[in-house]
C-alpha positions in Angstrom: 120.0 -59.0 -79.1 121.0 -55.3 -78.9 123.3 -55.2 -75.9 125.4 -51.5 -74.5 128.1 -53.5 -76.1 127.1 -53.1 -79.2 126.2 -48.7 -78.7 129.6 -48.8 -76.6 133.0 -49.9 -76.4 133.3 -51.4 -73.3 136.0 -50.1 -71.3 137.5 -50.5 -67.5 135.2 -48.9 -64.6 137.0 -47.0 -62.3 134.5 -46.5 -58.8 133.9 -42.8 -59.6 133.7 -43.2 -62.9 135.7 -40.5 -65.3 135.2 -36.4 -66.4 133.0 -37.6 -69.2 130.8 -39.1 -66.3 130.7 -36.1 -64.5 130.3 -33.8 -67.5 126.9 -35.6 -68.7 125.9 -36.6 -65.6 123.8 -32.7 -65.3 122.2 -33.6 -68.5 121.5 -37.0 -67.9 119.4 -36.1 -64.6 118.3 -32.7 -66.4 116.3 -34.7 -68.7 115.1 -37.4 -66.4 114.1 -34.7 -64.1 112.1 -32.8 -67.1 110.3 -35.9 -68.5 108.8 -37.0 -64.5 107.9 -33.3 -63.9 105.6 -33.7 -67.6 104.8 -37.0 -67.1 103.5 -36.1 -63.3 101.4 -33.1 -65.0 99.5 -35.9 -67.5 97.6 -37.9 -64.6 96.5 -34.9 -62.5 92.9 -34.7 -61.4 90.2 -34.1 -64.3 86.3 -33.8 -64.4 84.9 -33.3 -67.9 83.5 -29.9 -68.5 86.6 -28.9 -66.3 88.2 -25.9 -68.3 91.7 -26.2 -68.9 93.4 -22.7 -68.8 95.6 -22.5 -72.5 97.1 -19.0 -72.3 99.3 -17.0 -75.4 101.5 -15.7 -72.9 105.4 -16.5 -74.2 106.0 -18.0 -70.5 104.0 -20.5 -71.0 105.9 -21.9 -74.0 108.2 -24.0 -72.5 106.0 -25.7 -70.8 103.0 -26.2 -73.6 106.4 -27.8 -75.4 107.2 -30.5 -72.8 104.0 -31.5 -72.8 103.7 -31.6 -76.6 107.0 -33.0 -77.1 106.3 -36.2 -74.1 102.6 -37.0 -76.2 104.5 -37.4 -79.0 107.3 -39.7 -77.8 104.6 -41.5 -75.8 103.2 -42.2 -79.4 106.4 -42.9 -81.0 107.2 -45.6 -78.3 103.6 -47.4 -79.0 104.0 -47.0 -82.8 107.5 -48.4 -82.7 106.0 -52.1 -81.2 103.1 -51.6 -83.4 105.1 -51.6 -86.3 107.7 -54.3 -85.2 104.4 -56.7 -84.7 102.7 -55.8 -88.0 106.1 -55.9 -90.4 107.0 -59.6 -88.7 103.3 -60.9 -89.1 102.8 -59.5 -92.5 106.4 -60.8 -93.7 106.6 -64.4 -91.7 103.0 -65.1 -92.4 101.0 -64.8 -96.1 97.7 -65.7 -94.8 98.2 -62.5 -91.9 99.7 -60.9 -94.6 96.3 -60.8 -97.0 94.3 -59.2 -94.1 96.8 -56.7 -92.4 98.0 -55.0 -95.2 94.2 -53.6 -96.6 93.9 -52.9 -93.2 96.7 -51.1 -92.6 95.7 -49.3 -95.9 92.4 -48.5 -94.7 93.7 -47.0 -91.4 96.0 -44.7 -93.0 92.9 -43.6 -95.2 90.6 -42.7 -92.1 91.1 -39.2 -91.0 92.5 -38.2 -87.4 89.3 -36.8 -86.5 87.6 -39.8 -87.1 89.8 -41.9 -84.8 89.5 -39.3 -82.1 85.4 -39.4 -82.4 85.9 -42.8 -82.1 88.4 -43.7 -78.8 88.2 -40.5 -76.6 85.3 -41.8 -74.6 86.7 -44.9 -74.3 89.8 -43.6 -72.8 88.4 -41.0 -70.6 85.7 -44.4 -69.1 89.5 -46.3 -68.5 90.8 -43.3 -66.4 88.2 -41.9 -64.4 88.5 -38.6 -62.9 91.6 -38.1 -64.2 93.3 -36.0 -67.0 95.4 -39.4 -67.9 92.3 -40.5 -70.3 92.1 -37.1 -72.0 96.3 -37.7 -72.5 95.6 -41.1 -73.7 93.1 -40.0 -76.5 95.7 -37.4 -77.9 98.8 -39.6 -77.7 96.3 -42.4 -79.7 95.6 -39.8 -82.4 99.6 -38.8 -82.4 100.1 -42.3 -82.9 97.7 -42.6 -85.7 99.8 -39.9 -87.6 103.1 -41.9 -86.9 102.2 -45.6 -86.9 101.9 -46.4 -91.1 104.5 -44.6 -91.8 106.7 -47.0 -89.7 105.3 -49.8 -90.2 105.7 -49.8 -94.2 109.0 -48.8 -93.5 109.8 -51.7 -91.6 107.9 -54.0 -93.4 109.7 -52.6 -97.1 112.9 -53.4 -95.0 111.9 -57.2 -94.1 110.6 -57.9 -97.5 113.7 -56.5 -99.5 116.5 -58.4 -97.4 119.1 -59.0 -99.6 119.2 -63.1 -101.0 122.5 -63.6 -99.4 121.8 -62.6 -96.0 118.4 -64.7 -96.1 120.7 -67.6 -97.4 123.3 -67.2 -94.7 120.3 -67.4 -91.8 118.8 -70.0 -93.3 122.5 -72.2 -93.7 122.9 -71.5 -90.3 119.6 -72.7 -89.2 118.8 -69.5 -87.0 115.2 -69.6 -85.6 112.8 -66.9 -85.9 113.6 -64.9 -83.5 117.3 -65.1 -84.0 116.9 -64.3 -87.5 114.7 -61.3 -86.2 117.3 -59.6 -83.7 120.1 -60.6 -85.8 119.4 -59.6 -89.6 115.7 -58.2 -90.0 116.3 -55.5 -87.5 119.7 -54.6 -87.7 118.9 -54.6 -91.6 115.8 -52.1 -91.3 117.1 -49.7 -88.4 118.7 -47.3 -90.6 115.5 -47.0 -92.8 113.6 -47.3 -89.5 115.5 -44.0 -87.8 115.1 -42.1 -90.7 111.3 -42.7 -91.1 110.9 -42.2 -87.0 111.9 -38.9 -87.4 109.6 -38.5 -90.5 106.8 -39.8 -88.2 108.1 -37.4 -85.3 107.9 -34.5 -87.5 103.9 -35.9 -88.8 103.0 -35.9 -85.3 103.3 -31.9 -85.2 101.6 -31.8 -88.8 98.2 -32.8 -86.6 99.1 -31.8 -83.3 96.4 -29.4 -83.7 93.2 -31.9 -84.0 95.4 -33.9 -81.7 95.4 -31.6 -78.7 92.2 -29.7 -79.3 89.5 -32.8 -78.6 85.4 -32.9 -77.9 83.8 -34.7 -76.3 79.9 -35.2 -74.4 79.7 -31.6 -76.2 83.0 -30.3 -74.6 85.8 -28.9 -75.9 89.0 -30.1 -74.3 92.0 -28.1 -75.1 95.1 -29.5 -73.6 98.3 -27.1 -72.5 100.7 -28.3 -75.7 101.6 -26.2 -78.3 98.7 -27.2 -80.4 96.1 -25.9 -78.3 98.6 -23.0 -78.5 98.5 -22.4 -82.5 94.8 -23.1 -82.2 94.2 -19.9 -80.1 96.3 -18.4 -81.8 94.6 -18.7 -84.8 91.3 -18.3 -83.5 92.3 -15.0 -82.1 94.7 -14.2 -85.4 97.3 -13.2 -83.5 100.6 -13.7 -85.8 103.0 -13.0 -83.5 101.9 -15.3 -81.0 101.4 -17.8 -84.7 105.1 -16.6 -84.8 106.0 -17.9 -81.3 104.9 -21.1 -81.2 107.0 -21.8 -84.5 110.0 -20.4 -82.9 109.3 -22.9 -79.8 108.6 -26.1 -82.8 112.0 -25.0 -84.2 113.8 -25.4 -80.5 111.7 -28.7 -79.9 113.1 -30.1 -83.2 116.7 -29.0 -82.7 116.5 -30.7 -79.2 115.6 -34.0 -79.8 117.5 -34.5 -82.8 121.0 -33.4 -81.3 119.5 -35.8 -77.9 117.8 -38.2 -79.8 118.2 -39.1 -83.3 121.7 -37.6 -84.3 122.8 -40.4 -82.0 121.0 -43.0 -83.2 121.5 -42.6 -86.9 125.6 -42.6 -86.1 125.2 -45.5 -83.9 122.9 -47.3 -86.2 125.8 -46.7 -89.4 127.3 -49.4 -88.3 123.6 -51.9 -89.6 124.1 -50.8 -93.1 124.9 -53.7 -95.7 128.4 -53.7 -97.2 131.8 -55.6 -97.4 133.8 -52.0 -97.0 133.9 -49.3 -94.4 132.2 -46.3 -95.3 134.1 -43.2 -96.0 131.7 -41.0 -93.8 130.2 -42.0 -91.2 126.8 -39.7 -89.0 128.6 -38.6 -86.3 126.9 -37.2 -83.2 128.8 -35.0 -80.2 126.8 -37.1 -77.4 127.5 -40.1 -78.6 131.0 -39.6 -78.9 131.1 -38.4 -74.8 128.4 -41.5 -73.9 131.5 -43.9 -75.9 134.0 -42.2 -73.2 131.8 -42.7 -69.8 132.1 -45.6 -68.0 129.8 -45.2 -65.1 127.0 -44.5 -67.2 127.9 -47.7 -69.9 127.8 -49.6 -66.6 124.6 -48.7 -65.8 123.5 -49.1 -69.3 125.0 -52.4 -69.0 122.9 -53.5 -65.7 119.4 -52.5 -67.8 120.1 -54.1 -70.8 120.8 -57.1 -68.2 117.4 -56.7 -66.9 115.8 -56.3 -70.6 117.4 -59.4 -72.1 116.2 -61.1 -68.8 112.4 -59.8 -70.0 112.9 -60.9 -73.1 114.1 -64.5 -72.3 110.5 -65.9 -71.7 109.7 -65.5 -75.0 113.3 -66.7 -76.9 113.2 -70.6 -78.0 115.4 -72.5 -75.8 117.3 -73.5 -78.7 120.6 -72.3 -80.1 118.8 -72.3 -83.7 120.7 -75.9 -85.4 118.0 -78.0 -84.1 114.8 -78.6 -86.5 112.9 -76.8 -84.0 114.6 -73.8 -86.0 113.8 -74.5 -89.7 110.2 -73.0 -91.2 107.4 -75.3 -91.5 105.6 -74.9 -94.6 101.9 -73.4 -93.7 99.2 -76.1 -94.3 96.8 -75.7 -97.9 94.3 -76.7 -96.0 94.6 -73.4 -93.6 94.9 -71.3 -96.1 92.3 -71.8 -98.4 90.4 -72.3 -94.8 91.4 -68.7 -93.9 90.8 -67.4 -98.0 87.5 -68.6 -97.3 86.9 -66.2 -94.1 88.4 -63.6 -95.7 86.1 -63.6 -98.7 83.1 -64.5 -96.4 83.7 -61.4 -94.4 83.8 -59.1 -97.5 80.8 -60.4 -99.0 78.7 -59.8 -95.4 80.9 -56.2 -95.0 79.4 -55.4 -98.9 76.0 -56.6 -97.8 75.9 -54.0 -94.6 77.6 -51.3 -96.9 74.9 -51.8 -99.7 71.8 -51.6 -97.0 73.3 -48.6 -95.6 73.7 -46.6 -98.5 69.9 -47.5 -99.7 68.4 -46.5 -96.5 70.6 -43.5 -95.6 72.2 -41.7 -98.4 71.1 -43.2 -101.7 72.8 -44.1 -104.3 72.6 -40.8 -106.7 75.1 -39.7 -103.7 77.4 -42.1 -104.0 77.9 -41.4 -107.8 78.5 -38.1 -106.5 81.1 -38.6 -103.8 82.9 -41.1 -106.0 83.5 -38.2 -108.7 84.6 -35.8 -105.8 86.9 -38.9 -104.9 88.6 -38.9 -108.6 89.2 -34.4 -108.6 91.0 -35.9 -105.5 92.6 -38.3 -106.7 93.9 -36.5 -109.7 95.7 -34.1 -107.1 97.3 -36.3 -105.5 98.6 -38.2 -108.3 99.6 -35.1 -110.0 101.5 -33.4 -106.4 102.9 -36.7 -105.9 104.6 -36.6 -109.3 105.8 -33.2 -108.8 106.8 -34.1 -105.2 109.2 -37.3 -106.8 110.6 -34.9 -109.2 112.3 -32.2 -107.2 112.9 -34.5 -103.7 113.9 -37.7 -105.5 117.2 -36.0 -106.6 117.5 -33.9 -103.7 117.5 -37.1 -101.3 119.9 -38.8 -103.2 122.5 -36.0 -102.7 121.2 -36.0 -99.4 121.6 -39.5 -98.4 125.0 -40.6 -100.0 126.7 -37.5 -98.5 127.2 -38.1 -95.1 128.3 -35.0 -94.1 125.4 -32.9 -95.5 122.7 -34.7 -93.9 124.0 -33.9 -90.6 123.8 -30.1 -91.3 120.4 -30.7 -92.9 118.5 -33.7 -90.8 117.3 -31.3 -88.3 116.0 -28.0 -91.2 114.4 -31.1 -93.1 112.4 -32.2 -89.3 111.2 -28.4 -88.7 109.7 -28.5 -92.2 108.3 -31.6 -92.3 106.8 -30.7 -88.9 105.4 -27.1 -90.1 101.8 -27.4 -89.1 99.8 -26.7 -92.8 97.1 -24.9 -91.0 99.6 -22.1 -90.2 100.0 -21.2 -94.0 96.2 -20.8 -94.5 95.5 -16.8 -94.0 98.3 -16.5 -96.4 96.5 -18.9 -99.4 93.2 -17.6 -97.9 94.5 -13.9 -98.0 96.3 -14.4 -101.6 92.9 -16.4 -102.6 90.5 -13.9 -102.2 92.4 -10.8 -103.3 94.0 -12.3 -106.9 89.9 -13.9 -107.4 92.4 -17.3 -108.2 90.8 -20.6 -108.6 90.3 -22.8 -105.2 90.5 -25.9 -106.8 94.2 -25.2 -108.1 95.8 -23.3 -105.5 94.7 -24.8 -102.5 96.1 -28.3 -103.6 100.0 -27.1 -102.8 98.2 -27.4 -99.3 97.6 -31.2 -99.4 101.3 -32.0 -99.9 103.1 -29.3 -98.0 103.3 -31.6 -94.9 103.1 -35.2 -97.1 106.1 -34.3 -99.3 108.4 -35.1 -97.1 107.9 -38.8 -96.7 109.3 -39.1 -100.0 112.1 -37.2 -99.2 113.2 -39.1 -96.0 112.4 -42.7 -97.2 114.7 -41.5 -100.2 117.6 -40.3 -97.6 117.3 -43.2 -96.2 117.2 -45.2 -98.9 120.4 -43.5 -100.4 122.1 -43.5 -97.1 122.4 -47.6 -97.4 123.2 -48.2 -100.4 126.6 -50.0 -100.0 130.0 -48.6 -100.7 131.0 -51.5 -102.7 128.4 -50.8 -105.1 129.1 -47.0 -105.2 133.0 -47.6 -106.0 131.8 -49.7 -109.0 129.8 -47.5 -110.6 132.6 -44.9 -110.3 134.7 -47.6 -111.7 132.4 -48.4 -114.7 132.0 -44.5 -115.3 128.7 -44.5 -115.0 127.2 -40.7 -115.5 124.1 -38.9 -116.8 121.5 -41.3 -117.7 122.6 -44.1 -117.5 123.9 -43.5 -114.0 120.6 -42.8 -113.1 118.4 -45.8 -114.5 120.8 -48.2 -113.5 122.4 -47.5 -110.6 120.4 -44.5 -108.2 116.8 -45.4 -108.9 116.8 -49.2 -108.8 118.9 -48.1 -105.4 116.7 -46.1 -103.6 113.4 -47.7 -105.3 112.0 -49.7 -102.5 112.6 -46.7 -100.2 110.7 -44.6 -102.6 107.6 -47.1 -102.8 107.5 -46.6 -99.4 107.5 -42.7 -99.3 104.8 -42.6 -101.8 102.7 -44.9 -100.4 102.3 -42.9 -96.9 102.5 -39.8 -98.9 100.1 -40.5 -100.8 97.8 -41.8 -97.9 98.8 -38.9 -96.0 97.6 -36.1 -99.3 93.9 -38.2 -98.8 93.7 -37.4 -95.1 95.3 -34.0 -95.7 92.4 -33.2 -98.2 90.2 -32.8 -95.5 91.6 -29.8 -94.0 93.6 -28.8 -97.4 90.4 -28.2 -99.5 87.8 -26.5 -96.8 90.0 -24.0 -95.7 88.8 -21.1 -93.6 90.2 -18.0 -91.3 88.2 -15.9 -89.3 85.1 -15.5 -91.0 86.2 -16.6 -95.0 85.9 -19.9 -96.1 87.5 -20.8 -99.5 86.5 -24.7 -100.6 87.8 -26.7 -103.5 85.4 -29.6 -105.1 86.9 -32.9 -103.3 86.0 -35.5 -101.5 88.1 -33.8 -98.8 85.9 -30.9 -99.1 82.9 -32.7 -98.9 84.0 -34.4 -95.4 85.0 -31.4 -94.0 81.5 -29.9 -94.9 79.5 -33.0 -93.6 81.5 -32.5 -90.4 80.7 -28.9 -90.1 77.1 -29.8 -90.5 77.0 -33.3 -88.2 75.6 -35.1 -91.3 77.2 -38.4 -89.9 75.7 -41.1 -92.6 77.5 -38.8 -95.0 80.7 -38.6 -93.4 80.6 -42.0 -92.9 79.9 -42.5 -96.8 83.2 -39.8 -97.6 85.4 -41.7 -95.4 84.8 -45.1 -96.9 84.4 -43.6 -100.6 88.2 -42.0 -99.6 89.3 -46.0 -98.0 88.1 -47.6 -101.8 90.5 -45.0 -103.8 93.1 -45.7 -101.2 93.3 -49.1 -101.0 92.4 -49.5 -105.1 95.6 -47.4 -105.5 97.6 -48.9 -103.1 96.5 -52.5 -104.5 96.8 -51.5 -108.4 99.8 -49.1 -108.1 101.6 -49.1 -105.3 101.6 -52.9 -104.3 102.9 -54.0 -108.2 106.1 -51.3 -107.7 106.3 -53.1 -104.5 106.4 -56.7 -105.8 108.7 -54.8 -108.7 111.4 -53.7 -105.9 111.3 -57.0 -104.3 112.1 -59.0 -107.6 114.5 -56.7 -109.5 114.5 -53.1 -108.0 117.0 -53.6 -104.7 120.5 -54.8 -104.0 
């Protein structure tokens, strides 16, 4: 297991520890301090219909971005063991695999607003009379816009171990959860950092509808910087508009020189290769946290108490027994489970089939699925032109150290750039040039989604082993060639990944990317994005119901007919 040993070098404790103590011990109880304060502000007293008080006052800033930023860590922390659970079911076991994955393509599908609708009762009933349940409902929707994203990271990561180091666990008879702390994590967490701060930054893309919530015909605006932008756009006030980004910007910068700058340079040391790297992430904190000692001993005394946690579930084997080696699952089990599968779709097509002819028809269906294709053929096309330009770009990115340092924390404040703040300007621009909705308001749909691609390709690049790049150099590789043979096959499975949340993430961006409105214009492209966002607007709920599952069939067809064959692709041939 991950021990302070392994984040740092151990070294002699004097009693009052050394300067480096002293000079981080401020921060250390700076933050610790900051996060009780917010966390303390979460559970105070709460009676729906209660107004909370959101005001555009610049003083208030600060504060709206604690909160903000402690939802979205909150959510981080639960998508993190989501992920973990789902990638080692859906890798270690085919017949979980066959149901979780259409699920977890389905969920991606299903717009934030629906989950919302959906779970903020049932939170608010768990913590009665207290603001807790009304925290709980925006963390779970944070968490929606950060969980897939992670979880096809880590589960590209566990599929695409390299044959040797599957070999090697397997020769040394390590168990399952041996093999899990000591190769399928330590092999993904580069991947994984890089796509947690992808999902970081997709948790401000929605913080909007995240902090903003109704309920028993209230609307609940929590103090964040989401209800923030939302006044602020209600009362189109730009500078305020202005503000807030300058506060996202800070947020960003902050917990990526606390929080992930030392992570990816710790986490250098997972990637795969026989040579030491010629760069290396480095991180200033890190570097003064390798020269304490008192604080590596305390460090030392939790991971104690964690590993302790953790030993009720370990195998009280040392992994050569034949507890250790894999049983082969039974035929009978699965074609028992095949049959459960298929008996559930054929009763979930029954229900589907007597709801549409008693509540929408089926003329409307033929309708919605054509809005589904103009859709479609957006996303396909944005996604296309998204691979072009970032591909490239997160290649250079990724396999030079030193310039994704200067970059990682620009490319988090784009990729967190709420798309709702760019709509007076394509409203505005709309309107005056008479331009045609359905073609500029699809920039829109992948303005926040773009940047999947572009950090599953860092990461991607940023592990590909040195070995491999000192042979192409060697073998002169260059132009083309260099390309097809060597960078793509590289970073393919990475790039899967990107465009598979991307891609899910354009769909549930439709919704608010093709009914746009400020102030009193509305400008709307034909969509099945569109049409939710209209049926919303009107409470038609059998038809909103109908867009969101016509949106779940493209989603999961393209995942199943596209995306999944690249996957098996990158597993087979496309990965070193």
């Amino acid at each position: 297991m991950f021990t302070p040993k392994t984040f740092f070098p151990r070294q002699v404790v004097e009693a009052g520890g050394n300067r480096w103590d002293w000079a981080l011990l401020p921060l250390v109880l700076a933050v610790i301090v900051v996060l009780c304060f917010g966390a303390r502000q979460m559970a105070t007293p709460y009676q729906i219909g209660t107004e909370l008080p959101i005001s555009l006052d610049i003083a208030y800033l600060p504060y709206y971005l604690l909160r903000t930023t402690l939802r979205m860590f909150m959510a981080m922390g639960a998508s993190l063991v989501f992920s973990v659970v789902f990638a080692v079911l859906a890798t270690k076991y085919p017949a979980a695999e066959k149901f979780l994955v259409p699920v977890l393509d389905i969920l991606q599908s299903i717009p934030i607003l629906g989950f919302l609708s959906i779970t903020v009762t049932g939170f608010i009933a768990l913590f009665p009379g207290s603001l807790f349940g009304v925290e709980c409902a925006a963390i779970f929707a944070i968490f929606t816009s950060q969980a897939w994203n992670m979880a096809f990271s880590l589960y590209q990561s566990f599929r695409t171990v390299p044959a040797e180091l599957a070999e090697a666990s397997k020769v040394f008879q390590l168990s399952g959860w041996q093999r899990f702390w000591r190769l399928d994590m330590p092999y993904a967490m580069p991947s994984l950092l890089w796509n947690m701060m992808m999902s970081m930054s997709g948790g401000w893309f929605f913080v909007v509808a995240s902090e903003a919530i109704s309920v028993s015909n209230q609307n609940i605006k929590l103090p964040g910087v989401g209800s923030y932008i939302a006044m602020a756009i209600e009362a189109k006030d730009l500078g305020a508009i202005g503000l807030a980004v300058g506060a996202m910007l800070i947020g960003v910068l902050l917990y990526d020189q606390l929080f992930f700058r030392p992570l990816l340079a710790w986490a250098d040391k997972f990637r795969f290769e026989e040579v030491g790297g010629a760069q290396n992430q480095t991180s200033w904190l890190l570097t003064w946290l390798r020269r304490t000692e008192r604080l590596q001993s305390i460090g030392d005394l939790i991971a104690a108490g964690l590993n302790r946690s953790f030993a009720f579930f370990r195998k009280h084997h040392d992994g050569t027994s034949i507890k250790a080696r894999t049983a082969e699952p039974s035929q009978t089990m699965v074609r028992i489970w095949d049959a459960i599968l298929a008996a559930l779709i054929i009763f979930a097509s029954w229900r589907l089939a007597v709801f549409i002819h008693t509540e929408v028809g089926w003329a409307e269906v033929g309708h919605v699925f054509v809005l589904g294709f103009y859709t479609f053929i957006r996303v396909m096309v944005l996604i296309a032109l998204a691979a072009l330009v970032w591909v490239p770009v997160g290649i250079w990115i990724g396999m030079n150290p030193s310039i994704a340092a200067r970059v990682q924390a620009i490319a988090q404040f784009l990729a967190a750039f709420p798309a709702n703040l760019m709509f007076p300007v394509f409203v505005v621009v709309i309107v005056k040039f008479h331009l045609t909705p359905d073609i500029w308001l699809s920039p829109l749909m992948i303005f926040g989604t773009q940047w999947y691609l572009l950090f599953n390709v860092i990461a991607g690049a940023s592990t590909i082993p040195t070995e491999l790049r000192f042979a192409a150099r060697n073998l002169g590789l260059k132009g083309s060639l260099r390309w097809r043979r060597y960078l793509l096959p590289a970073v393919f499975p990475s790039f899967v990944t990107g465009a598979i949340t991307a891609s899910g993430g354009s769909w549930n961006a439709s919704i608010v990317s093709e009914y746009v409105t400020w102030g009193d214009t509305t400008v709307q492209a034909h969509g099945i994005g569109s049409y939710i966002a209209e049926m919303t607007a009107g409470g038609d709920f059998p038809r909103i119901a109908l867009g969101i599952g016509v949106m779940c069939v493209y989603v999961m067809s393209l995942n199943h007919f596209v995306w999944r064959r690249l996957y098996r692709m990158a597993e087979d041939r496309m990965h070193f």
